[in-house]
gemmi code that builds the backbone of each chain (N, CA, C; Angstrom):
import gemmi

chains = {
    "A": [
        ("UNK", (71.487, -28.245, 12.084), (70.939, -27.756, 13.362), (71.363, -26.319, 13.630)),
        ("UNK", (70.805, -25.769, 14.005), (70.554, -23.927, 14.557), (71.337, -24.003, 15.826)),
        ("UNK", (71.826, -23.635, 16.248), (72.698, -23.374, 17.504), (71.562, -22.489, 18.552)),
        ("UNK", (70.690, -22.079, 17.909), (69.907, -21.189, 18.300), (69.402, -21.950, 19.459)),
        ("UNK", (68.830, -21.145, 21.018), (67.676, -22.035, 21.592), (66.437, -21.833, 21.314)),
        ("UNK", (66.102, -22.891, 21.972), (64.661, -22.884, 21.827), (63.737, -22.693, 22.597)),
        ("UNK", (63.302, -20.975, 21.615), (62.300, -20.326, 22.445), (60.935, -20.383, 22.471)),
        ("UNK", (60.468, -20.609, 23.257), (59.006, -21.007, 23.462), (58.551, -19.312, 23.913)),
        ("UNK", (57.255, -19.052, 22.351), (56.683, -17.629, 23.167), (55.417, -17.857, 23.897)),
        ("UNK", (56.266, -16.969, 24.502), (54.887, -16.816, 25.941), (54.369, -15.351, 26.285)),
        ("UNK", (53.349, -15.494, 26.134), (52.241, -13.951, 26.743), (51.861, -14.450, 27.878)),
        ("UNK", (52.364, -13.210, 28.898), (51.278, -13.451, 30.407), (50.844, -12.457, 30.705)),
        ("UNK", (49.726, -12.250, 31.175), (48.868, -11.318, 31.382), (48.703, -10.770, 32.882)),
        ("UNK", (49.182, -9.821, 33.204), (49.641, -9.542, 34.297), (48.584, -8.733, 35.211)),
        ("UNK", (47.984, -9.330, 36.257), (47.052, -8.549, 36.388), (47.406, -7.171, 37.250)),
        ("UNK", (46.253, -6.148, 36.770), (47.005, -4.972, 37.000), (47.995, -4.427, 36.588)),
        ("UNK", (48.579, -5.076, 35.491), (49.757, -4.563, 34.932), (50.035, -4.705, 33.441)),
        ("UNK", (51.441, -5.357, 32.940), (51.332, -5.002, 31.953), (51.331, -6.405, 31.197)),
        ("UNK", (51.095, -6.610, 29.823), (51.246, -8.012, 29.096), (52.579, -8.109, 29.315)),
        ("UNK", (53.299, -9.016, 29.182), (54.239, -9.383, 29.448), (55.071, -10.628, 28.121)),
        ("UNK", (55.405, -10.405, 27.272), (55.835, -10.885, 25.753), (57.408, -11.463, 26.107)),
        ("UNK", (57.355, -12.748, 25.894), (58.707, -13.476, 26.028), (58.813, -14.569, 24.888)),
        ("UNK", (59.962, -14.494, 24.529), (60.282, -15.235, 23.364), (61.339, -14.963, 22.347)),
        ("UNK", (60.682, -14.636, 20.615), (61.044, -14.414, 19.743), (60.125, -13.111, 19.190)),
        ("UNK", (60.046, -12.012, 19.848), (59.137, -11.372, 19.176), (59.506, -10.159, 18.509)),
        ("UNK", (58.813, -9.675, 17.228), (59.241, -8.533, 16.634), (58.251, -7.528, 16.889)),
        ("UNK", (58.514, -6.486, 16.826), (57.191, -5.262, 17.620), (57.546, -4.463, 16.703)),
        ("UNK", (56.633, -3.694, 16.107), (56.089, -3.023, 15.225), (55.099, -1.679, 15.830)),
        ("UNK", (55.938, -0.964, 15.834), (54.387, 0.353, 15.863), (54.913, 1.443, 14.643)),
        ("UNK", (54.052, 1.500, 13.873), (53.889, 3.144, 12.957), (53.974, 4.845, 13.639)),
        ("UNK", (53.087, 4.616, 14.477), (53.156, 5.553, 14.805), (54.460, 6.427, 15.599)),
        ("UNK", (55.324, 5.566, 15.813), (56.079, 5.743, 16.554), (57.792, 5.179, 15.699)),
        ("UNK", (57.516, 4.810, 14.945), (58.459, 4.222, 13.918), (59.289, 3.089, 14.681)),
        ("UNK", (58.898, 2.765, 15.317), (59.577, 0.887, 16.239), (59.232, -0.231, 14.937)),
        ("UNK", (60.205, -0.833, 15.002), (60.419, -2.440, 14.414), (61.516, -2.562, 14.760)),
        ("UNK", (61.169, -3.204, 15.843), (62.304, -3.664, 16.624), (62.014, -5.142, 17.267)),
        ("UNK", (63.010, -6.243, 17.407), (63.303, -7.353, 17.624), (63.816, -7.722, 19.513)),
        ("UNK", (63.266, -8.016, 19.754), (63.754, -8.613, 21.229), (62.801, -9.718, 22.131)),
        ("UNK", (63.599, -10.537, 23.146), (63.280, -11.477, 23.545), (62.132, -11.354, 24.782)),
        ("UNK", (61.829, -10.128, 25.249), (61.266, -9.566, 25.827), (60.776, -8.528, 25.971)),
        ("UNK", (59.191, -7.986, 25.722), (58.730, -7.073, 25.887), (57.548, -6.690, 27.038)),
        ("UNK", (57.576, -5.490, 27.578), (56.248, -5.597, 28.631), (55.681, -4.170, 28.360)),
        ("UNK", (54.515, -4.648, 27.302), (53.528, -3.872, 26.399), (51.932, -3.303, 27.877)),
        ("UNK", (52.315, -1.946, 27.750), (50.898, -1.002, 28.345), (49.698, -1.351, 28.253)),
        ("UNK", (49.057, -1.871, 29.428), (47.255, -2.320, 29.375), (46.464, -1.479, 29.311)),
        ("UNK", (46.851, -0.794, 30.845), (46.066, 0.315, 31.108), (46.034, 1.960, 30.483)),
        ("UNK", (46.738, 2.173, 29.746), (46.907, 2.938, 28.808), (46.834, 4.444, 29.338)),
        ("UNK", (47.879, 4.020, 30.588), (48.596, 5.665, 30.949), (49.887, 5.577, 30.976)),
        ("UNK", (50.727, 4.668, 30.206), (52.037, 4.724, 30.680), (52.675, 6.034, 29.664)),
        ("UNK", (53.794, 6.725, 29.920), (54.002, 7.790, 29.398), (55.132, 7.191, 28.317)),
        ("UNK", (55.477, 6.109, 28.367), (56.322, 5.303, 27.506), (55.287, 4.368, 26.274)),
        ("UNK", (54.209, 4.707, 26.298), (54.043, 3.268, 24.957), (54.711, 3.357, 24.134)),
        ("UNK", (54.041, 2.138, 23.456), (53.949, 1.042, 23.769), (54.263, 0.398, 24.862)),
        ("UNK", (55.041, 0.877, 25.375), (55.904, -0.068, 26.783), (55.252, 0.467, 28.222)),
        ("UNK", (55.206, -0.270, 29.001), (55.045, -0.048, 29.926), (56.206, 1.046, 31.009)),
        ("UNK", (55.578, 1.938, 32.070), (56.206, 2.150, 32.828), (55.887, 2.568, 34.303)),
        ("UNK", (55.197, 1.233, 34.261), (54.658, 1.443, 36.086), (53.571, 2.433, 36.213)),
        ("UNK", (52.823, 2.739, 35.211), (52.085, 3.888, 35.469), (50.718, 3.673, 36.200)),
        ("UNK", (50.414, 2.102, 35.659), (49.278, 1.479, 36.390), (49.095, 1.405, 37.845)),
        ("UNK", (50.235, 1.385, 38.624), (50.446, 1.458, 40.137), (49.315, 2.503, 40.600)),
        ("UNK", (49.208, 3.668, 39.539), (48.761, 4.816, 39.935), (47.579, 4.677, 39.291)),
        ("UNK", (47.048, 3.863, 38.772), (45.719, 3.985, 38.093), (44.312, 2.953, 38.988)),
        ("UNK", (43.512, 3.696, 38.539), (42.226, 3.438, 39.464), (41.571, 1.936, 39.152)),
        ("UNK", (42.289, 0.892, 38.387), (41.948, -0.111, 37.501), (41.301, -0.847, 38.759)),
    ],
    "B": [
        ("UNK", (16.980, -1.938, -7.482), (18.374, -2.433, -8.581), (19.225, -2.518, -7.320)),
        ("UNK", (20.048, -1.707, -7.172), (21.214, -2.353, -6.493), (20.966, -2.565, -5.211)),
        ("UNK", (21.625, -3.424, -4.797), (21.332, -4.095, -3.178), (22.290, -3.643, -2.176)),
        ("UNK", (22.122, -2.947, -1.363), (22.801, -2.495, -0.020), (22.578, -3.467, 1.188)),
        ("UNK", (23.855, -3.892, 1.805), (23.378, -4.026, 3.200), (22.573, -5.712, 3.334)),
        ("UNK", (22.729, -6.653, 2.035), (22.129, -7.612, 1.677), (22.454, -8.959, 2.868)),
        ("UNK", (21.610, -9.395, 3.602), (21.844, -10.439, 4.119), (22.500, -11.406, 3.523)),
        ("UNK", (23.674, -11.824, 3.850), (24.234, -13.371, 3.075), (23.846, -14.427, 3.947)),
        ("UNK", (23.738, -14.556, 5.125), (23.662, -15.317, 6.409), (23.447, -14.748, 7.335)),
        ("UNK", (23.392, -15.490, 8.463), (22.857, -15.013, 9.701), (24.094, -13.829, 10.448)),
        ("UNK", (25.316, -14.279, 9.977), (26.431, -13.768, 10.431), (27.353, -13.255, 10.066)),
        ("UNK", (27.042, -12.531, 8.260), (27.348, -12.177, 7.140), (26.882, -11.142, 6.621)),
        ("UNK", (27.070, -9.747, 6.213), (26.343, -8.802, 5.502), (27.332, -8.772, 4.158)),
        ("UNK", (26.633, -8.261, 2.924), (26.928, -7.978, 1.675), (26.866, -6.496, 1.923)),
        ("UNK", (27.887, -5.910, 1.034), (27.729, -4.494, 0.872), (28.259, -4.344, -0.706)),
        ("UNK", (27.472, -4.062, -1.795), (28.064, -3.768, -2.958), (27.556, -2.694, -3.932)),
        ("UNK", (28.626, -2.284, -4.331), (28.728, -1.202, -5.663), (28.719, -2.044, -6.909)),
        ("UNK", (28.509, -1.109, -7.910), (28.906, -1.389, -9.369), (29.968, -2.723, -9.573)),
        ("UNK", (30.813, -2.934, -9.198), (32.005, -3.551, -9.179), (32.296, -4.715, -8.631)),
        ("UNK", (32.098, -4.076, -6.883), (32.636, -5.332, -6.566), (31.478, -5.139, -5.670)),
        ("UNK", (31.943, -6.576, -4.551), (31.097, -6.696, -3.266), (32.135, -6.820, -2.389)),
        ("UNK", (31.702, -5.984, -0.821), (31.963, -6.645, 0.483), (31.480, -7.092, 1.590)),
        ("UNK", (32.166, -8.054, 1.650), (31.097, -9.276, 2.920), (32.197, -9.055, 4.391)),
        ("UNK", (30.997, -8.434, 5.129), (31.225, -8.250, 6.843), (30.965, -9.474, 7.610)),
        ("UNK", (32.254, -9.876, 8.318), (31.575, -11.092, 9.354), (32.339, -10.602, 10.586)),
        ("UNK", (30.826, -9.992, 11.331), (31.224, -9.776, 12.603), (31.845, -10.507, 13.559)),
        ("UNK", (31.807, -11.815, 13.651), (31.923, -12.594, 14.325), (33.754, -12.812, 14.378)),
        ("UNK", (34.094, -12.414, 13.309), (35.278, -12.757, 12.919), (36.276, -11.263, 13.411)),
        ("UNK", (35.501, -9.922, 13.167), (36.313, -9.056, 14.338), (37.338, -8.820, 15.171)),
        ("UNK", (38.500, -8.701, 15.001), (39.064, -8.303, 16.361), (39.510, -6.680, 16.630)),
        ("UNK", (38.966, -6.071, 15.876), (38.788, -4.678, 16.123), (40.426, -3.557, 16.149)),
        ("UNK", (40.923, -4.345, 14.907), (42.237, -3.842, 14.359), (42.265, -2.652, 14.054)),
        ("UNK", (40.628, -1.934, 14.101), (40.671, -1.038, 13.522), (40.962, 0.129, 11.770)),
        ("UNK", (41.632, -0.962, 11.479), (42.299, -0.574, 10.155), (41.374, 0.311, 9.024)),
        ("UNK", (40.256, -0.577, 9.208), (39.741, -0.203, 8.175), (38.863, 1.160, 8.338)),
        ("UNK", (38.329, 1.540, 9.223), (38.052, 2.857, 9.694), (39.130, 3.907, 9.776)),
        ("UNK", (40.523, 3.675, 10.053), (40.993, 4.293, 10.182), (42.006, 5.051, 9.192)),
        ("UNK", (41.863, 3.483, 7.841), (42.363, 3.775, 6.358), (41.357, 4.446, 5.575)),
        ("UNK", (40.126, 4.523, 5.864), (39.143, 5.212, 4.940), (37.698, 4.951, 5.916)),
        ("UNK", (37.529, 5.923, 6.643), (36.959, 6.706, 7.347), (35.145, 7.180, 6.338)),
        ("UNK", (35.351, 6.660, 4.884), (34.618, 7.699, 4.203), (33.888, 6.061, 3.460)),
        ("UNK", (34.236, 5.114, 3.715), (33.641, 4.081, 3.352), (33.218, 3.287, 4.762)),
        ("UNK", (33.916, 3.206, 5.510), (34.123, 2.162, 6.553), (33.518, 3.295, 7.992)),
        ("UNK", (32.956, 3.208, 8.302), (32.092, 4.422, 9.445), (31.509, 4.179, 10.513)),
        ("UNK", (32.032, 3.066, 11.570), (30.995, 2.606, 12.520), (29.943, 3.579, 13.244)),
        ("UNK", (30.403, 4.522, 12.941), (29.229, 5.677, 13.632), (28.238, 5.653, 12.248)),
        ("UNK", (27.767, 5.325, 11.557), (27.023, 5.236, 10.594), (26.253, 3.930, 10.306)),
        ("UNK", (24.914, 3.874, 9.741), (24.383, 3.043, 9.477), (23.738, 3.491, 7.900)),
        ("UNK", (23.604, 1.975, 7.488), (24.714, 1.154, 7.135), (26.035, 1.543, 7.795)),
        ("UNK", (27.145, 0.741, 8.413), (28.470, 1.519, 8.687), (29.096, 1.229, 7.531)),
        ("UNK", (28.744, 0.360, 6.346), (29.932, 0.495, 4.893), (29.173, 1.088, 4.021)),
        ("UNK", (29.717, 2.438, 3.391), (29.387, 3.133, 2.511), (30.449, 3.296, 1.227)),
        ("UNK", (29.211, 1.967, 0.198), (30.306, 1.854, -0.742), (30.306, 2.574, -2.030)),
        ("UNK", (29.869, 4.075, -1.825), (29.957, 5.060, -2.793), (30.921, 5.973, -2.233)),
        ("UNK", (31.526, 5.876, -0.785), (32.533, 6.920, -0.586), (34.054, 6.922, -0.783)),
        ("UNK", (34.455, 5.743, -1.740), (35.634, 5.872, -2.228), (35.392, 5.201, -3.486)),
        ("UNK", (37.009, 5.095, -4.077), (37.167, 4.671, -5.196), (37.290, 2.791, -5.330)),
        ("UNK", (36.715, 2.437, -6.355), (37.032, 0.893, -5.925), (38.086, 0.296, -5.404)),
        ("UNK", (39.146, 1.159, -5.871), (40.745, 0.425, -5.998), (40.701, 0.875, -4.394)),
        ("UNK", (40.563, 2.027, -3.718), (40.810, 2.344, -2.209), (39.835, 1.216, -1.608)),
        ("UNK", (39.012, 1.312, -1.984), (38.298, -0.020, -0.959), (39.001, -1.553, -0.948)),
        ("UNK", (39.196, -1.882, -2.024), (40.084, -3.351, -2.286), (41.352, -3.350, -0.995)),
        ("UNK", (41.722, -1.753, -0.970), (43.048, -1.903, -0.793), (42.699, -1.895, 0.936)),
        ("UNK", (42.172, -1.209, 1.441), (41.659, -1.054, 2.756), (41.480, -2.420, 3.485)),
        ("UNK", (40.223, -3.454, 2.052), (39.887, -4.774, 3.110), (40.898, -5.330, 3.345)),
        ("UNK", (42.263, -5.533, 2.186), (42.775, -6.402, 1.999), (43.937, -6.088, 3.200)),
        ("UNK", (43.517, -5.155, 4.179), (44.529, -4.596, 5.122), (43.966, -5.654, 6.036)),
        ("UNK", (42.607, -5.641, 6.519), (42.001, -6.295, 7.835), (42.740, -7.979, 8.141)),
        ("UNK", (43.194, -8.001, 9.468), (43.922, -9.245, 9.418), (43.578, -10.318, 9.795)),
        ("UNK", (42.121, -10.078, 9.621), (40.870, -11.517, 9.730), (40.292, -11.373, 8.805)),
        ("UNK", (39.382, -12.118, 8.615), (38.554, -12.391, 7.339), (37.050, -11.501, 8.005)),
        ("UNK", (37.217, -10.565, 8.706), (36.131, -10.197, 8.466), (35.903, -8.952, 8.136)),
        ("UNK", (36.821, -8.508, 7.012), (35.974, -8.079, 5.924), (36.841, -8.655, 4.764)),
        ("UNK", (35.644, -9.346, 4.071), (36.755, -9.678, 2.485), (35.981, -9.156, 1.215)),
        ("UNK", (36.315, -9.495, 0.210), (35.780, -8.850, -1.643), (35.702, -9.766, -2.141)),
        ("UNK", (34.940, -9.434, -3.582), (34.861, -9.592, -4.614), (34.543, -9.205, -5.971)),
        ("UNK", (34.568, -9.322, -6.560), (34.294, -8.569, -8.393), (32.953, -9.350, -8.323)),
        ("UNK", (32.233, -8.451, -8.788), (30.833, -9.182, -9.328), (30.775, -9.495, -10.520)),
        ("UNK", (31.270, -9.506, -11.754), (31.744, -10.429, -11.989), (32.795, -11.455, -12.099)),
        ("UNK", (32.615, -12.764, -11.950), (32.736, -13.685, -11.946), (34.025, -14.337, -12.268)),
        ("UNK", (34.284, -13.488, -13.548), (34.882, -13.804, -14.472), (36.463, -13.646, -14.053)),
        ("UNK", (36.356, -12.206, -13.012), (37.390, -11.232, -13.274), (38.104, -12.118, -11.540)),
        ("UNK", (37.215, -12.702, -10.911), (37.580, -13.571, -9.751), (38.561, -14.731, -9.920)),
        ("UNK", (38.382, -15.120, -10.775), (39.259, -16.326, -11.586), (40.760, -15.688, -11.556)),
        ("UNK", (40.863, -14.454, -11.813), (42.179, -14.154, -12.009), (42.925, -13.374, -11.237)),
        ("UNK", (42.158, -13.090, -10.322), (42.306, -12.417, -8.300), (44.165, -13.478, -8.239)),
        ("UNK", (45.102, -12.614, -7.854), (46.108, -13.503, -7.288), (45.709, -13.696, -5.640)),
        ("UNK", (46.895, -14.242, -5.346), (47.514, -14.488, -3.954), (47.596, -13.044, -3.368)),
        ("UNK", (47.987, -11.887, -4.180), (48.329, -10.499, -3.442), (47.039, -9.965, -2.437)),
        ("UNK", (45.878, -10.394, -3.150), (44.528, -10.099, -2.668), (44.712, -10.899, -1.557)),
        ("UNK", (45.056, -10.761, -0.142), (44.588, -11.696, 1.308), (43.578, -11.680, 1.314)),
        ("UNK", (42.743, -10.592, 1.207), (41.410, -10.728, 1.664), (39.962, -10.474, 0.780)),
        ("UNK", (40.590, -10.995, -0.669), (39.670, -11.672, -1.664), (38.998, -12.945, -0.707)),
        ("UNK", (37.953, -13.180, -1.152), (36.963, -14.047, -1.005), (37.644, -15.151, -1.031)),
        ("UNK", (38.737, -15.601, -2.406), (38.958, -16.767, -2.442), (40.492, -16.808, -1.832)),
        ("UNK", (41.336, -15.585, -1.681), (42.309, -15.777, -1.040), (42.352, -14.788, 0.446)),
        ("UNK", (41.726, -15.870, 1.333), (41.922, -15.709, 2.865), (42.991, -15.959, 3.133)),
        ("UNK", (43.356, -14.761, 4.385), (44.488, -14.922, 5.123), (45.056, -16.803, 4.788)),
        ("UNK", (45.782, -17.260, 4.694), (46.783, -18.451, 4.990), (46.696, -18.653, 6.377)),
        ("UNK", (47.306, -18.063, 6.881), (47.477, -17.946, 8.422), (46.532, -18.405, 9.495)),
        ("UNK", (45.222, -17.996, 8.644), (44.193, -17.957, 9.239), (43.377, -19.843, 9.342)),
        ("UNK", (44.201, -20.434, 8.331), (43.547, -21.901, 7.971), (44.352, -22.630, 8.020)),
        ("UNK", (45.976, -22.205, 7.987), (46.996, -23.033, 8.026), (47.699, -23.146, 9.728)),
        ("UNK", (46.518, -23.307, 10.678), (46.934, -23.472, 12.214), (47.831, -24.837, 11.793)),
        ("UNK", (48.745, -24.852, 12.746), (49.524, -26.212, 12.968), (49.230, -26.134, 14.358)),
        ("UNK", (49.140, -27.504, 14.904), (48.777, -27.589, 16.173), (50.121, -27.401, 17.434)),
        ("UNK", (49.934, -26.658, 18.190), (50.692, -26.925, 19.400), (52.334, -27.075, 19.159)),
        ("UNK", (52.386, -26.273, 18.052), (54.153, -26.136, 18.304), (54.665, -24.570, 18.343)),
        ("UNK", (54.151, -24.375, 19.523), (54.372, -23.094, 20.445), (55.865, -22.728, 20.069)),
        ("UNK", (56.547, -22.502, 18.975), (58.014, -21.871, 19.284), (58.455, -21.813, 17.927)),
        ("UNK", (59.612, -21.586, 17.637), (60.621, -21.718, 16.216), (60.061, -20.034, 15.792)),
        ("UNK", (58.700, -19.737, 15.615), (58.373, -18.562, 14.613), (58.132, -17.408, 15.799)),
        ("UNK", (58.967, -16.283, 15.054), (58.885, -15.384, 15.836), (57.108, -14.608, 15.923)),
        ("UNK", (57.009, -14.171, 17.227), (55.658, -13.478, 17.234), (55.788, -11.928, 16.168)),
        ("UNK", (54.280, -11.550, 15.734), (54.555, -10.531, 15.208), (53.654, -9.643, 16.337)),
        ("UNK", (54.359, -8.449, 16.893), (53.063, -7.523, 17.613), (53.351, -6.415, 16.631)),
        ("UNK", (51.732, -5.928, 15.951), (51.132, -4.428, 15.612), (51.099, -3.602, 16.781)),
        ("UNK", (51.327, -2.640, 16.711), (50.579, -1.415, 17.675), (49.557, -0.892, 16.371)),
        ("UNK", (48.179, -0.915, 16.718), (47.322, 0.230, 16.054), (47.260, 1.500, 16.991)),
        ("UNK", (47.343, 2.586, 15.737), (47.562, 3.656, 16.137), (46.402, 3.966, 17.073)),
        ("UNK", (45.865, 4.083, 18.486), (45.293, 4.535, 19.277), (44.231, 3.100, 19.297)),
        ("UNK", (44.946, 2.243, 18.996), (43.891, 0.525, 19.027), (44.691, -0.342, 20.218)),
        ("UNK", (44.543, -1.489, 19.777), (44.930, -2.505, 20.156), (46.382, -3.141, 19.747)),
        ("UNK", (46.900, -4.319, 19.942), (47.930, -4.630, 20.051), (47.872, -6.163, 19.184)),
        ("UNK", (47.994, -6.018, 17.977), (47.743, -7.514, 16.995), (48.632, -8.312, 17.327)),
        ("UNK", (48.525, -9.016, 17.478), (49.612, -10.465, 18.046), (49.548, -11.909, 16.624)),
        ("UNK", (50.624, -11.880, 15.903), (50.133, -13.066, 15.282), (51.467, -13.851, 15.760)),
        ("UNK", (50.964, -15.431, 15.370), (51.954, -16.228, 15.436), (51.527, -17.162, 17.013)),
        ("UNK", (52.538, -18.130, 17.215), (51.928, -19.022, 17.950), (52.242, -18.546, 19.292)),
        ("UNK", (51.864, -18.941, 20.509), (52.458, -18.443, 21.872), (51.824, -19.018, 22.925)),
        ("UNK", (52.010, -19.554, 24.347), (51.755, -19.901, 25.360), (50.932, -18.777, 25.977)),
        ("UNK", (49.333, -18.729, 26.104), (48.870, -17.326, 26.929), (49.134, -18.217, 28.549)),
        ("UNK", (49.384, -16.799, 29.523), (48.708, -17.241, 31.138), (48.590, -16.392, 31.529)),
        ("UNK", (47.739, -16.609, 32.214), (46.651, -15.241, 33.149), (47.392, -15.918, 34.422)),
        ("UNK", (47.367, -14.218, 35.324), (47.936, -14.446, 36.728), (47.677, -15.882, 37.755)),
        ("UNK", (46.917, -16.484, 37.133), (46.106, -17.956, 38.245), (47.343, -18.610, 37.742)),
        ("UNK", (47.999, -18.689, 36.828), (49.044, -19.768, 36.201), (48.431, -20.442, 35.153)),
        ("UNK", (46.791, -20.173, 35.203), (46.796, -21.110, 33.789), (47.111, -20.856, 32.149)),
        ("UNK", (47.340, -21.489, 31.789), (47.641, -21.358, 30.217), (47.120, -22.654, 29.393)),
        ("UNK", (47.318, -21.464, 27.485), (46.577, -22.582, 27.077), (47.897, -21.842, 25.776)),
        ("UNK", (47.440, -22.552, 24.390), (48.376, -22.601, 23.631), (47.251, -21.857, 22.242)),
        ("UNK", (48.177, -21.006, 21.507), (47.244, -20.143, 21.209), (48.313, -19.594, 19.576)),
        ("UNK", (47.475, -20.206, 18.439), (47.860, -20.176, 17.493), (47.127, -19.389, 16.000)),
        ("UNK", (46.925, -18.073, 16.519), (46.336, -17.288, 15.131), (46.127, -15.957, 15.597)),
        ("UNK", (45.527, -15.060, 14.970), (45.863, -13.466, 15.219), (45.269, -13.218, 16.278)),
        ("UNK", (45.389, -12.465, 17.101), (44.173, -12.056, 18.423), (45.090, -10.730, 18.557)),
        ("UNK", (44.183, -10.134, 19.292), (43.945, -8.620, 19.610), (44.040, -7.994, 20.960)),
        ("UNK", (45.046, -7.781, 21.387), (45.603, -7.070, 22.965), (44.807, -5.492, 23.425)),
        ("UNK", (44.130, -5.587, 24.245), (43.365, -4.275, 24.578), (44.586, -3.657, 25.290)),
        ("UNK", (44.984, -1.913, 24.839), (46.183, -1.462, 24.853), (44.946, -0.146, 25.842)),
        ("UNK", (43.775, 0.074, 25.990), (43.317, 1.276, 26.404), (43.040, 1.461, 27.851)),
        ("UNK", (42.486, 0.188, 27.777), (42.817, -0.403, 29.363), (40.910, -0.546, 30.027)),
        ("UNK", (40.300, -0.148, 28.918), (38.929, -0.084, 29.301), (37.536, -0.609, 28.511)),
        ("UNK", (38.585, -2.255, 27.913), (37.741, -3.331, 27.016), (36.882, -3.839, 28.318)),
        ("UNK", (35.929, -4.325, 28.103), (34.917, -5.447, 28.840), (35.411, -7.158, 28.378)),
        ("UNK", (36.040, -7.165, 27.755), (36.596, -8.561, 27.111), (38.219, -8.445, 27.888)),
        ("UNK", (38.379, -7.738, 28.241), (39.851, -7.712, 28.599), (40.734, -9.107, 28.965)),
        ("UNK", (41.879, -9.457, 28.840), (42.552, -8.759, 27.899), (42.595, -8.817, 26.343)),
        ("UNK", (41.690, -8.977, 26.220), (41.116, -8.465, 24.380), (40.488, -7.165, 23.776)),
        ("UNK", (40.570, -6.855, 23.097), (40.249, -5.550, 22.448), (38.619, -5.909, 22.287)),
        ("UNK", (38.185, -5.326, 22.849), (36.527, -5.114, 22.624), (36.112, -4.114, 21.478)),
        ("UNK", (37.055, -3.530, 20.933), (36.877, -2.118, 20.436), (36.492, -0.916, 20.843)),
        ("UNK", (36.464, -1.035, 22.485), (35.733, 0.474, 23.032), (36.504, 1.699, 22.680)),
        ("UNK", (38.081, 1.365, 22.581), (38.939, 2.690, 22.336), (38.149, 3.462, 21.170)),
        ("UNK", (37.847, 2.935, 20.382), (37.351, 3.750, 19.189), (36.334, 5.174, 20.254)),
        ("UNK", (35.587, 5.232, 21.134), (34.412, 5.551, 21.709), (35.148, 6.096, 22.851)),
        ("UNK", (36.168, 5.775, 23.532), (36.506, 6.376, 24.833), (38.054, 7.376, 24.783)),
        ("UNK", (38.082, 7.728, 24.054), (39.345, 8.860, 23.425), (40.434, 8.376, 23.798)),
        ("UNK", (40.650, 7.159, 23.593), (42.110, 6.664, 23.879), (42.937, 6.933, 23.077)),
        ("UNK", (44.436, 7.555, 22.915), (45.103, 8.109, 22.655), (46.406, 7.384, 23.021)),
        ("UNK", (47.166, 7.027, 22.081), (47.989, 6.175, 22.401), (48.998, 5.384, 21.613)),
    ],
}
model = gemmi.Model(1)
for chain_id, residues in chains.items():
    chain = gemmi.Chain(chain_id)
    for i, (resn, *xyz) in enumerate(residues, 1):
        res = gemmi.Residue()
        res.name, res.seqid = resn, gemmi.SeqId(i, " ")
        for name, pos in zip(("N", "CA", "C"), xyz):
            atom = gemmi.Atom()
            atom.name, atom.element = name, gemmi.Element(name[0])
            atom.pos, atom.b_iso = gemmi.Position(*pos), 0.0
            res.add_atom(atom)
        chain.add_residue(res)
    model.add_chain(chain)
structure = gemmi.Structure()
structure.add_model(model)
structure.setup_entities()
């Protein structure tokens, strides 16, 4: 047995905002050279955040 | 003589050279982008035909489909012969489709970590199993690759429609 818990992944879709990634997830971007591992991520919809991949509240300000 | 653009099915196009063939299934899409964006000079949605399979080398085209992380675009050798001996490395040979893609296990949402892509100025590839919910609370359980609209201005939302390609998303 794994000592590990058990994580159930979950995507929620946030309206007006951002996806929202919980779990076990590994994230990957090239362009940006990320492969990186964590239990939580909250990935850019609207695609003005000045942080992508990641979100940073930028949607507050967007006309969505 | 040679056939461009060949109907296979209703939901299927053939595109072949000398060599090999490739079969488009739109349906199968999630607009990863890859392949336009690995070779631009075969793969051309602003073009019709959009696969132009005189603008690279065979080996660059093999290598391009075998990027797409659905089956819709896969290969083959015309002949026959040379198919027989296609490994496992080929994903997206004809006869070796994604795994992933056929080996769903049902409803055991956990243990495997998710994988997220960022495509460069695309979408957001998600493989692996996961609980979706939309703000109402509902959810459903969701086990194979799908495609996160990262531009913010899909009509499928939250799925990649592919409009970024068309609306200068940058990202």
């Amino acid at each position: 047995m794994k000592n590990e818990t058990h994580k159930q992944n979950i995507i929620e879709v946030i309206e007006g905002g951002p996806l929202k990634i919980s779990g076990s997830v590994n994230l990957q971007d090239q362009k940006r050279g990320i492969n990186s591992n964590a239990n939580e991520v909250y990935l850019c919809r609207c695609g003005r955040s000045a942080n992508k991949p990641y979100c940073d509240g930028s949607h507050k300000e967007s006309d969505k | 003589m040679e056939k461009e653009n060949e109907y296979t099915s209703r939901n299927e196009r053939a595109y072949k050279n000398d060599e090999i063939t490739v079969y488009w299934k739109p349906s199968a899409c999630i607009h990863a982008s890859s392949c336009y964006r690995e070779l631009i000079e075969v793969f051309d949605p602003g073009s019709r035909p959009w696969v132009n399979m005189k603008g690279a080398s065979v080996e660059r085209i093999i290598e391009t489909v075998n990027l797409c992380p659905t089956e819709a675009l896969t290969w083959k050798w015309n002949d026959e012969s040379k198919n027989k001996q296609v490994g496992a490395g080929h994903t997206n040979h004809i006869k070796y489709k994604r795994p992933e893609l056929y080996n769903v296990k049902p409803a055991t949402s956990s243990d495997t970590p998710l994988t997220i892509k960022i495509m460069p100025d695309g979408p957001a590839i998600v493989e692996g199993s996961y609980i979706l919910k939309n703000s109402e609370g509902e959810s459903k359980i969701v086990n194979s690759i799908s495609s996160f609209c990262r531009c913010g201005k899909s009509s499928t939302s939250p799925f990649c429609d592919g409009d970024h390609r068309t609306n200068g998303f940058s990202g």
